[in-house]
C-alpha positions in Angstrom: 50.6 -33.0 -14.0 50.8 -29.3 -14.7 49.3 -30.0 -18.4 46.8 -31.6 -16.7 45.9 -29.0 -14.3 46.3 -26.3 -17.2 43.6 -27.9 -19.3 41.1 -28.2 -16.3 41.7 -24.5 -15.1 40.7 -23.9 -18.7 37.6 -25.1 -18.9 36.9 -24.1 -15.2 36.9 -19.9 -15.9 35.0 -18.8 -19.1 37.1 -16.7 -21.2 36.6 -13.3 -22.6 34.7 -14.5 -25.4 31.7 -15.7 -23.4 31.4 -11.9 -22.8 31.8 -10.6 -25.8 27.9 -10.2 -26.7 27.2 -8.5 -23.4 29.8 -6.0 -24.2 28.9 -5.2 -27.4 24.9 -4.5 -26.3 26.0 -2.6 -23.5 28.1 -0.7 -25.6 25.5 -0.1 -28.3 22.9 0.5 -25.8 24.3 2.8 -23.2 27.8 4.3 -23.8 27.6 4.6 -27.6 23.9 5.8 -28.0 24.4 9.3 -28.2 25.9 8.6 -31.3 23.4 6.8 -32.9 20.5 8.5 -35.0 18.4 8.1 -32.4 20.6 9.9 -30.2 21.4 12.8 -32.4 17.9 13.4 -33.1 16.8 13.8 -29.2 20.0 16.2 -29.1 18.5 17.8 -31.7 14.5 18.3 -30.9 15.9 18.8 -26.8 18.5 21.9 -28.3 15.6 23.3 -29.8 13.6 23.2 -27.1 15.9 25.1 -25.0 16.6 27.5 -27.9 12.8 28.4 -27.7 13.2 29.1 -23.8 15.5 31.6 -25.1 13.6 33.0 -27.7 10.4 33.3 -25.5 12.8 35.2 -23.0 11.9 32.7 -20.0 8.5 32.8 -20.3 8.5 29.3 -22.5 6.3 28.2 -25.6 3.3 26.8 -23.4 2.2 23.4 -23.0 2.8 20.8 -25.8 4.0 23.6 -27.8 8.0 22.4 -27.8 9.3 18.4 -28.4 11.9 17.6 -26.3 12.8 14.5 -25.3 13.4 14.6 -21.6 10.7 15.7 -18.5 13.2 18.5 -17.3 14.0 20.5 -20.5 10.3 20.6 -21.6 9.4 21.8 -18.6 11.8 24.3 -19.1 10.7 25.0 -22.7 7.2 24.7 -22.3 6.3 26.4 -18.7 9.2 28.7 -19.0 11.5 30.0 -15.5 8.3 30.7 -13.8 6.3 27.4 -14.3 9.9 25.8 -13.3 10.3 26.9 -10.2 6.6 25.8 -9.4 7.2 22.7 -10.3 10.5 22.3 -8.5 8.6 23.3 -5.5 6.3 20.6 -6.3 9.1 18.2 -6.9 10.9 19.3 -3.3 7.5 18.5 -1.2 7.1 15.2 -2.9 11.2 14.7 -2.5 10.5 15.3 1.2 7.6 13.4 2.1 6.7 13.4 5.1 9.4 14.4 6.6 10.1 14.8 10.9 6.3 14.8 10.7 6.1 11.6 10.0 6.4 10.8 13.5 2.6 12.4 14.1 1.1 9.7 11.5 0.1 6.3 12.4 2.8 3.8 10.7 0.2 2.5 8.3 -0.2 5.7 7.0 3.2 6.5 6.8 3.8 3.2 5.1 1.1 4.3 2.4 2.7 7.5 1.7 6.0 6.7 1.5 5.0 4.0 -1.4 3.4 6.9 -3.1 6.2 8.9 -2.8 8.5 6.2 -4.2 6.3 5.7 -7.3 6.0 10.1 -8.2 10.1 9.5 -7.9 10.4 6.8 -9.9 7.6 8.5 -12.7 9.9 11.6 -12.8 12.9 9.6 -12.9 11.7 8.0 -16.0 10.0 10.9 -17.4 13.7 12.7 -17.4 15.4 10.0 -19.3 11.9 9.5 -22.4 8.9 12.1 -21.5 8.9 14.7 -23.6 5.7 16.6 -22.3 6.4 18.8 -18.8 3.3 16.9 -17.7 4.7 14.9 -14.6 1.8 12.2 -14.5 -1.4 11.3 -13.0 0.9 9.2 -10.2 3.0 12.4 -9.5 0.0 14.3 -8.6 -2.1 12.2 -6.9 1.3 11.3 -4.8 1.8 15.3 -4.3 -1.9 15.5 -2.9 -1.4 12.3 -0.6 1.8 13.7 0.5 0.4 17.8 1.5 -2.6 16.1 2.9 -1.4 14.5 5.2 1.7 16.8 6.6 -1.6 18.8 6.9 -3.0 16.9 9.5 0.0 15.8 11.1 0.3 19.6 12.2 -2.5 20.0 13.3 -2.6 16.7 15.3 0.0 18.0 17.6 2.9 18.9 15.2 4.4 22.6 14.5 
């Protein structure tokens, strides 16, 4: 009886062979790609971006001058300390939304920017992991003009 039941627990749970191909992408893929040529290149082109943020003293290379491989250092290496900040101040309003103001919009609207909103994260979020231009996107943009817009007229609709 206990063979028996030893066989059929057997075939019952997969073993850690069934696994085994998941393991290795993930480890190829994710955890071990810094490592790769790939990876060391990026590490390579995103060092000398930032050594050119040095070199320029803070005031960065200029647009499209620098190849980095993520949004946030070639925004860094191309706009410099100054064009940073701007942008993170662009990034914070978007990051906001609307806010306690959105109380002072109808929920349609709301609805509409909050999608926007979600799709400039997402863009950037992307754009930090592959863009290597400190262009944030079309999306990002028209989402940071839907976004001041409209906290526009919710204060003047009753708001602060």
């Amino acid at each position: 009886m206990s063979a028996l039941r030893s066989s059929h627990s057997r075939s019952l749970f997969p073993t850690k062979d069934i696994f085994a191909p998941f393991v290795h992408l993930m480890d190829s893929m994710v955890f071990n790609k810094a490592a790769s040529a790939s990876g060391q290149e990026r590490a390579y082109w995103n060092i000398k971006s930032l050594q050119a943020l040095i070199d320029t003293s803070g005031l960065g290379v200029g647009l499209g001058s620098s190849r980095a491989s993520s949004w946030p250092i070639a925004v860094a290496s191309q706009l410099g300390v100054v064009g940073g900040v701007m942008i993170a101040m662009l990034l914070l309003v978007v990051f906001k939304g609307m806010g306690h103001l959105g109380q002072y919009v109808d929920p349609e609207t709301n609805a509409v920017v909050s999608s926007a909103r979600a799709s400039a994260l997402a863009s950037v979020v992307a754009g930090s992991f592959s863009s290597g231009s400190s262009d944030a996107g079309m999306i990002f943009f028209i989402a940071f003009a839907l976004i001041s817009a409209t906290r526009a007229r919710a204060r003047t609709q009753g708001a602060i």
